[in-house]
N, CA, C and O atoms as a GROMACS GRO file, in nm:
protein
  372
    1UNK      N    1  -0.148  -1.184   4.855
    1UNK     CA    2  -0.052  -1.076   4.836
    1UNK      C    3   0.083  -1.119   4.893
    1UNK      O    4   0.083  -1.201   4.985
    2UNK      N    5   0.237  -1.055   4.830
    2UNK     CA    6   0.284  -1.103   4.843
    2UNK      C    7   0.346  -1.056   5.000
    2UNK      O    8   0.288  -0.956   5.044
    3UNK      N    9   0.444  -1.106   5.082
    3UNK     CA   10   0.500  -1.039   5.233
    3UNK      C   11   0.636  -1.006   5.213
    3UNK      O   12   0.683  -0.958   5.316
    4UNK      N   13   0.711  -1.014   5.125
    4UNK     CA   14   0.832  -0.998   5.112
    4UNK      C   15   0.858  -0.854   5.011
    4UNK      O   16   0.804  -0.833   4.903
    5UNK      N   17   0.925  -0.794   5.059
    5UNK     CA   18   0.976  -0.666   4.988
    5UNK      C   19   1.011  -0.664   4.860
    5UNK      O   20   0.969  -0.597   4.765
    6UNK      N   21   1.076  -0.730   4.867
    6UNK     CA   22   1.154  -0.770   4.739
    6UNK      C   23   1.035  -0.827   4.626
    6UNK      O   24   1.038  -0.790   4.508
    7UNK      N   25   0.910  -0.943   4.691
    7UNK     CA   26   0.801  -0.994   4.602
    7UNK      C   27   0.701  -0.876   4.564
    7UNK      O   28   0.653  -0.855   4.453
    8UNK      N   29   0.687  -0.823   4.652
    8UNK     CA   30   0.613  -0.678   4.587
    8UNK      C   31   0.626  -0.595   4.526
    8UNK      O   32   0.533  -0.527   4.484
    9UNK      N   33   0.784  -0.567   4.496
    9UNK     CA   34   0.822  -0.511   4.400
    9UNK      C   35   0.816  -0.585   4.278
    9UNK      O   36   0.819  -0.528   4.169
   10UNK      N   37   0.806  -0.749   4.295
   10UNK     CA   38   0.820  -0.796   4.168
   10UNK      C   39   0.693  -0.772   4.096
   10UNK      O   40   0.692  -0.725   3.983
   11UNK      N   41   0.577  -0.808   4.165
   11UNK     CA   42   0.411  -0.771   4.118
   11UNK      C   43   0.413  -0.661   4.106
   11UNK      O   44   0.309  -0.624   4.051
   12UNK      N   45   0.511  -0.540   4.140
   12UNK     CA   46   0.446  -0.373   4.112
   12UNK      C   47   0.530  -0.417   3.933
   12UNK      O   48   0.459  -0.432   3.834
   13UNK      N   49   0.664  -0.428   3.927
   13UNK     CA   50   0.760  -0.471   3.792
   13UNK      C   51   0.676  -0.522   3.680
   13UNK      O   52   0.665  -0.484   3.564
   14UNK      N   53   0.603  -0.646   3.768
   14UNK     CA   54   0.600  -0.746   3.584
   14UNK      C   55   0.444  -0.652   3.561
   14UNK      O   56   0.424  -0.623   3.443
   15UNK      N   57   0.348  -0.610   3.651
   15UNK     CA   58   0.238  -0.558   3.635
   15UNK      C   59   0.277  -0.439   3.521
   15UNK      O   60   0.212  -0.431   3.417
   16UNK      N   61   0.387  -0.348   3.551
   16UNK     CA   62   0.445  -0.239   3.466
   16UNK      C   63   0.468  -0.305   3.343
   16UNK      O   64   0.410  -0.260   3.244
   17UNK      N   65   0.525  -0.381   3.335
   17UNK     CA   66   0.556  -0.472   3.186
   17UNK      C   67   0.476  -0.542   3.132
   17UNK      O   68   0.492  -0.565   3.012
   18UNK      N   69   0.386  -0.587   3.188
   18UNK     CA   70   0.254  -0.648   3.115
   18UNK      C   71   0.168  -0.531   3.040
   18UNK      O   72   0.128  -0.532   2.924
   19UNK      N   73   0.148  -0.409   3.158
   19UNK     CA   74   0.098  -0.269   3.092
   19UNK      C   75   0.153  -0.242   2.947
   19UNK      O   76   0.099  -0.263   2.838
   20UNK      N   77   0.289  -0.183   2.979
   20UNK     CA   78   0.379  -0.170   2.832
   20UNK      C   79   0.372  -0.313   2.756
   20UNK      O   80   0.472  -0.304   2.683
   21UNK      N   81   0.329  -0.408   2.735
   21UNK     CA   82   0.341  -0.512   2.641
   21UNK      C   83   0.171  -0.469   2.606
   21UNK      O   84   0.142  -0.424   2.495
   22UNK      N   85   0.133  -0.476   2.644
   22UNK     CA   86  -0.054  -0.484   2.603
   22UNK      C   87  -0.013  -0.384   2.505
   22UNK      O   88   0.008  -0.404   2.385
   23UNK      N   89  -0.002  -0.238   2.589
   23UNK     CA   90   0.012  -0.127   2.494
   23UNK      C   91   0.061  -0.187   2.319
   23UNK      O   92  -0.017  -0.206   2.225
   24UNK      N   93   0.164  -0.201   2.320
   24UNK     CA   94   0.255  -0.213   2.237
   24UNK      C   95   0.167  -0.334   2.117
   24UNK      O   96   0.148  -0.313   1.998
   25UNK      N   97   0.114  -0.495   2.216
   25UNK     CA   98   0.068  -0.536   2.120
   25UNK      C   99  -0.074  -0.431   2.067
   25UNK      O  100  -0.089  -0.439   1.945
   26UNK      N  101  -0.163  -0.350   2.125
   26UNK     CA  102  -0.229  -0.285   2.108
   26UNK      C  103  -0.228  -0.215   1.959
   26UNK      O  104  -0.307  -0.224   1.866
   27UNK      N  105  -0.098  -0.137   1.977
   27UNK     CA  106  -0.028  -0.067   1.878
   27UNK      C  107  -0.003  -0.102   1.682
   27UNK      O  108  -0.004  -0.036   1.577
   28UNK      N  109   0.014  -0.233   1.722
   28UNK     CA  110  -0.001  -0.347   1.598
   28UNK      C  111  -0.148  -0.366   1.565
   28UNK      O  112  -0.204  -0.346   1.457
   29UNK      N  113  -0.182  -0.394   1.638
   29UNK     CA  114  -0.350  -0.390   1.634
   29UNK      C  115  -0.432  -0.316   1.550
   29UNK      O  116  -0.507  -0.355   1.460
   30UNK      N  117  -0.409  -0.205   1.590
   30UNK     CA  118  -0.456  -0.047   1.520
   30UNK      C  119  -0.376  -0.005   1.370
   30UNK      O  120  -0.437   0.058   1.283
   31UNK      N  121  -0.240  -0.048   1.352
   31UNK     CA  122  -0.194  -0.032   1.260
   31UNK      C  123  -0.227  -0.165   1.105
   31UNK      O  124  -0.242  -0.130   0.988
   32UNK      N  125  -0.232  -0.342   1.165
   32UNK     CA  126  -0.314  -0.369   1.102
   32UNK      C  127  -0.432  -0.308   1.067
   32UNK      O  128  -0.437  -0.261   0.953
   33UNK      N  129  -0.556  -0.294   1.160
   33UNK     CA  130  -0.688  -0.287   1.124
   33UNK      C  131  -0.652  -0.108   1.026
   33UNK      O  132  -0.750  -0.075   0.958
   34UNK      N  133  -0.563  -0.034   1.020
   34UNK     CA  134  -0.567   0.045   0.921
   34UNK      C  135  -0.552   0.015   0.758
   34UNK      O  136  -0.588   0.076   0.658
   35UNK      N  137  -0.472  -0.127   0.785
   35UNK     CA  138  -0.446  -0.145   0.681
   35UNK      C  139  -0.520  -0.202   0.586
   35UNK      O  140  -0.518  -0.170   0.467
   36UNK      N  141  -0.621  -0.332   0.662
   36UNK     CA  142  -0.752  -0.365   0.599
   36UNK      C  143  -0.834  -0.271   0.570
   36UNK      O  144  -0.905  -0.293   0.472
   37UNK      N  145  -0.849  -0.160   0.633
   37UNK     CA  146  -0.925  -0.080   0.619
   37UNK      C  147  -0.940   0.002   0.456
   37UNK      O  148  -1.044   0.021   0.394
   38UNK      N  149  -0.782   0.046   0.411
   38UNK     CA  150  -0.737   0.116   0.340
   38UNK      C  151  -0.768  -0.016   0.199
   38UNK      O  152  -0.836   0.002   0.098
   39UNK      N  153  -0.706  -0.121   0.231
   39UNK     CA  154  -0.730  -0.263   0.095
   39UNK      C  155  -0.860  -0.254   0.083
   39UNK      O  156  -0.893  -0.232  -0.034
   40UNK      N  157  -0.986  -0.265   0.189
   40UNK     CA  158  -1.130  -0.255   0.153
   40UNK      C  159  -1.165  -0.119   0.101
   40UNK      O  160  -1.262  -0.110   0.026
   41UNK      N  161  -1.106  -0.025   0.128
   41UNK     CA  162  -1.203   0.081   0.046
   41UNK      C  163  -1.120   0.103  -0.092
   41UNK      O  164  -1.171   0.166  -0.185
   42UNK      N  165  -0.972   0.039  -0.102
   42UNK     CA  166  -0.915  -0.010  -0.234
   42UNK      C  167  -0.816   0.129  -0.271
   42UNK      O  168  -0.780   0.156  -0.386
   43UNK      N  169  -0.785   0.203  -0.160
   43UNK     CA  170  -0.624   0.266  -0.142
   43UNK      C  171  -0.522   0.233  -0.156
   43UNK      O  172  -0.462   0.204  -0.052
   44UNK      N  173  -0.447   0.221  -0.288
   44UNK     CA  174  -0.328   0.115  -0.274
   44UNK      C  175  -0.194   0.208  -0.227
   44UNK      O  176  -0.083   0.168  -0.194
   45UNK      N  177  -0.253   0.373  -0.239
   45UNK     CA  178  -0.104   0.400  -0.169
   45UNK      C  179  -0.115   0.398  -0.026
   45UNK      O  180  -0.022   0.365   0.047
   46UNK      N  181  -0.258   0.443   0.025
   46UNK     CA  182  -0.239   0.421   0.171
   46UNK      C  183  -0.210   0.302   0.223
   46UNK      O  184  -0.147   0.314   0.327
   47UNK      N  185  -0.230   0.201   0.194
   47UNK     CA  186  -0.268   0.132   0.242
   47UNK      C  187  -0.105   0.038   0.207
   47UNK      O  188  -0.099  -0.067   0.271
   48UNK      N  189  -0.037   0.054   0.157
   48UNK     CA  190   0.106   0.008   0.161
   48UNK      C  191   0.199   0.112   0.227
   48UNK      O  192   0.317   0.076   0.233
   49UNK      N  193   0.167   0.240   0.280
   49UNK     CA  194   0.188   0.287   0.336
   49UNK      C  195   0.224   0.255   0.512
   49UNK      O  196   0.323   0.225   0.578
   50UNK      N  197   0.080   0.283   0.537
   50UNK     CA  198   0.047   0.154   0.694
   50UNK      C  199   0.108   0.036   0.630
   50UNK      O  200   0.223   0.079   0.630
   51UNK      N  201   0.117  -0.068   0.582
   51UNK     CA  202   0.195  -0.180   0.549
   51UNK      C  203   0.350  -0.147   0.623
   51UNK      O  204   0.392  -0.194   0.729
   52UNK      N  205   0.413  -0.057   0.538
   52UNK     CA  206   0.521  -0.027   0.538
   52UNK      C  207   0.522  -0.022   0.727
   52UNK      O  208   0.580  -0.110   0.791
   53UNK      N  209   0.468   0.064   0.777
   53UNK     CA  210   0.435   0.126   0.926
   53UNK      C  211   0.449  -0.009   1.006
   53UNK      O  212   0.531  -0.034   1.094
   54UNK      N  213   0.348  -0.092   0.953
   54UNK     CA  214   0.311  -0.224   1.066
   54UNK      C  215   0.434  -0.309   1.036
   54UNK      O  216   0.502  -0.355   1.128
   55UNK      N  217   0.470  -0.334   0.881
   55UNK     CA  218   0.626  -0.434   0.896
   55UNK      C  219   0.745  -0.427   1.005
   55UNK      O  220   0.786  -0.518   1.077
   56UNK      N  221   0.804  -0.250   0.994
   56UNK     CA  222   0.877  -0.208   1.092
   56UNK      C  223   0.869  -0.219   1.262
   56UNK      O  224   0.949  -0.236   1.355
   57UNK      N  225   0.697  -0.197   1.241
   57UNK     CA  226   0.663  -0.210   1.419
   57UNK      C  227   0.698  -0.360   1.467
   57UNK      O  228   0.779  -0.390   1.554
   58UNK      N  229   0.612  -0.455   1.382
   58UNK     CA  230   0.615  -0.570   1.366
   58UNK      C  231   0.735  -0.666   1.401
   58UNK      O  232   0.727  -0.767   1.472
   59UNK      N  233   0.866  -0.610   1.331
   59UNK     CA  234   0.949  -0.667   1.302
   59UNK      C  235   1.032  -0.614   1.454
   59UNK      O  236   1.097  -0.699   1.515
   60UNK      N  237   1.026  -0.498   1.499
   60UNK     CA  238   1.094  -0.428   1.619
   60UNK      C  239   1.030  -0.474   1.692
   60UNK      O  240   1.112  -0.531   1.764
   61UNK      N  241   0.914  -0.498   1.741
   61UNK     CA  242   0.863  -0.594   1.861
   61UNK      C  243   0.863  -0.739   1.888
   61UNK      O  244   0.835  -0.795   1.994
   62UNK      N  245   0.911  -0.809   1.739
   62UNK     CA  246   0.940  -0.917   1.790
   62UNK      C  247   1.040  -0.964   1.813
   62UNK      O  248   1.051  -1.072   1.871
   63UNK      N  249   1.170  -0.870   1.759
   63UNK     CA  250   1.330  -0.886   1.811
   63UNK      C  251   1.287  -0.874   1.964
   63UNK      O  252   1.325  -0.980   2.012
   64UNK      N  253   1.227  -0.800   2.064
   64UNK     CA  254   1.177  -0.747   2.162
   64UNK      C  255   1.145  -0.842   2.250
   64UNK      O  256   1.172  -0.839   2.370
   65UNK      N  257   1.061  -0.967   2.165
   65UNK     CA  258   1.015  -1.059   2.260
   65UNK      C  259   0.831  -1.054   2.268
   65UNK      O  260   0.763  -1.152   2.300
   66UNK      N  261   0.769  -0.898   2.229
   66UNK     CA  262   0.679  -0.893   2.240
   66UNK      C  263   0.558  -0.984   2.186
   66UNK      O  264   0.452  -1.013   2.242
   67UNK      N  265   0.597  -1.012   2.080
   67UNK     CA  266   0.515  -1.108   1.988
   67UNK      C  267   0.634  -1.218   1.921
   67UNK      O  268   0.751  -1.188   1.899
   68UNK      N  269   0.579  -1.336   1.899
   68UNK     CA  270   0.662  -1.430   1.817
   68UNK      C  271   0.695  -1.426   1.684
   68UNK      O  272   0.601  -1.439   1.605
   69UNK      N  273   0.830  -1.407   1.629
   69UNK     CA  274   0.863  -1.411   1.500
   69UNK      C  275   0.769  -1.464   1.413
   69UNK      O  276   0.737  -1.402   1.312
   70UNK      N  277   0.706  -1.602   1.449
   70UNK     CA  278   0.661  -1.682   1.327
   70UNK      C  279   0.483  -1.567   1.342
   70UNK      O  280   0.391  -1.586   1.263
   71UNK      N  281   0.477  -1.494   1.419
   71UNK     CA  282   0.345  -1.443   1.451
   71UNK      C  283   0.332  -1.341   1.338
   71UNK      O  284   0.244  -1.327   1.253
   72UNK      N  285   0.494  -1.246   1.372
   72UNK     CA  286   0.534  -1.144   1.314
   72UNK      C  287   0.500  -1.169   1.154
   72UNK      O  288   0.429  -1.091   1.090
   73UNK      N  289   0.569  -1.306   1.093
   73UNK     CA  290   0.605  -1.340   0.958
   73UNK      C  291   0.441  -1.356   0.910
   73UNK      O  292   0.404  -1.325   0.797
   74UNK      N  293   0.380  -1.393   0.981
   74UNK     CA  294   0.228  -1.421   0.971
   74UNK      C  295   0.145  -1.296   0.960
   74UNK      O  296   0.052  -1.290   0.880
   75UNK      N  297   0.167  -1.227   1.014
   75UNK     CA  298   0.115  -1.063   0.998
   75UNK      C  299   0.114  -1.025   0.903
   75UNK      O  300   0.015  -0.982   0.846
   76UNK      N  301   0.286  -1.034   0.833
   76UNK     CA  302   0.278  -0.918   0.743
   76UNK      C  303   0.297  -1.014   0.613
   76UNK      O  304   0.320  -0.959   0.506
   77UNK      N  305   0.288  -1.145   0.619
   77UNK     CA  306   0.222  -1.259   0.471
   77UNK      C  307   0.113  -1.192   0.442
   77UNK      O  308   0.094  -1.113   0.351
   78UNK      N  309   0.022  -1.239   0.550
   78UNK     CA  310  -0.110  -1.196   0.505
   78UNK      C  311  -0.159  -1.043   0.493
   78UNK      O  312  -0.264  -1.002   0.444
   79UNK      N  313  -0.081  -0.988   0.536
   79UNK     CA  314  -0.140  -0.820   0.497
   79UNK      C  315  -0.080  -0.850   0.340
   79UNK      O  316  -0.155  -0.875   0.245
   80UNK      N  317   0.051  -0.844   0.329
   80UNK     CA  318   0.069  -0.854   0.140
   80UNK      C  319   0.058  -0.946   0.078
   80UNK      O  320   0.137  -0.928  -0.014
   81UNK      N  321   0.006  -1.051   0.063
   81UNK     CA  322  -0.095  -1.079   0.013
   81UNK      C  323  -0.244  -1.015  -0.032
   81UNK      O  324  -0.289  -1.002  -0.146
   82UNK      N  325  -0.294  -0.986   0.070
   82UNK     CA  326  -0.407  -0.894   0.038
   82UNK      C  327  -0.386  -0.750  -0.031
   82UNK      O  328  -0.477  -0.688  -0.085
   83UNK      N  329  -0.271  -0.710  -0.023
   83UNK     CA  330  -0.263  -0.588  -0.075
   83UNK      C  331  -0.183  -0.629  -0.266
   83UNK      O  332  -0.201  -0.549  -0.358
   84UNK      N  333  -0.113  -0.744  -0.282
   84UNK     CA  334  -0.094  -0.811  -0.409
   84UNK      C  335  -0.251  -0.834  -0.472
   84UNK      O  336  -0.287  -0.765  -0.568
   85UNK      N  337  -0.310  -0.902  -0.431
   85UNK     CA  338  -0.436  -0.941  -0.438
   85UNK      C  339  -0.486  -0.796  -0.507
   85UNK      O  340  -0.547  -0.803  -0.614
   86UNK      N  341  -0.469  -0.709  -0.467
   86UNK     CA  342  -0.570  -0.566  -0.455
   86UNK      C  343  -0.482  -0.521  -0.593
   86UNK      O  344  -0.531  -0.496  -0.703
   87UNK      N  345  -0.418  -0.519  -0.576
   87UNK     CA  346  -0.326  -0.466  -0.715
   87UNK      C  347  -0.356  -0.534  -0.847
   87UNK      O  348  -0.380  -0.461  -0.943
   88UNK      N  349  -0.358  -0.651  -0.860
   88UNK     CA  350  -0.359  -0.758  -0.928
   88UNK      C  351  -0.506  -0.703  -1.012
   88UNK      O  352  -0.523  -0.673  -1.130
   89UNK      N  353  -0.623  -0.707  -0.865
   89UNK     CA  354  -0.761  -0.677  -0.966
   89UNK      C  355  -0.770  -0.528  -0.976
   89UNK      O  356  -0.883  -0.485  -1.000
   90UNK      N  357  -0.683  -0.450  -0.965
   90UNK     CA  358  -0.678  -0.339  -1.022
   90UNK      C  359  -0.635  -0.320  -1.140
   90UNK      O  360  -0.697  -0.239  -1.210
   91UNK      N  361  -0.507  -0.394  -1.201
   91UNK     CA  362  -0.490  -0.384  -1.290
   91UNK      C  363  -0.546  -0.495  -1.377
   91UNK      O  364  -0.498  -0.497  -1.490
   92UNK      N  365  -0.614  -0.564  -1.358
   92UNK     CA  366  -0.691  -0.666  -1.475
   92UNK      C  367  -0.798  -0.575  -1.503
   92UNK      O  368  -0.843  -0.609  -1.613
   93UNK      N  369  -0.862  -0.476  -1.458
   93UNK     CA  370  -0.978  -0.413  -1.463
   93UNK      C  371  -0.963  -0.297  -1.594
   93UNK      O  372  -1.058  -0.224  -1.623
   0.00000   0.00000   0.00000
């Protein structure tokens, strides 16, 4: 532990900010897994809906620092993709 005033405040600080970062990546988390959710049961408005939801979060947390751009760009490739994908054999059908 730390003995300095000043160091204990820093472990009470980054502990607070690690909290709010978990949260937050948390947040992405839940808003992906809605979105697979919505492509597997084959919702194409919900489910570009949440799209829409997770791009914005996505894109605001990684100006933030929270997650890495190239992480960000990786997120939301592969969500549309899968949701192109879903469209695609909807309408060949």
């Amino acid at each position: 532990m730390a003995n300095l005033k000043a160091s204990k405040k820093n472990v009470i600080t980054s502990e607070k900010k690690k909290n709010s970062n978990n949260r937050k990546r948390s947040i992405i988390k839940t808003y992906i897994k809605k979105v697979l959710f919505f492509i597997s049961s084959n919702d194409v408005d919900k489910s570009i809906f949440f799209f829409n939801k997770v791009q914005s979060i996505v894109d605001k947390y990684s100006l933030k620092g929270i997650i890495h751009k190239n992480k960000a760009a990786r997120y939301k490739s592969n969500l549309f993709i899968k949701i192109r994908n879903m469209n695609n054999l909807k309408n060949s059908k």
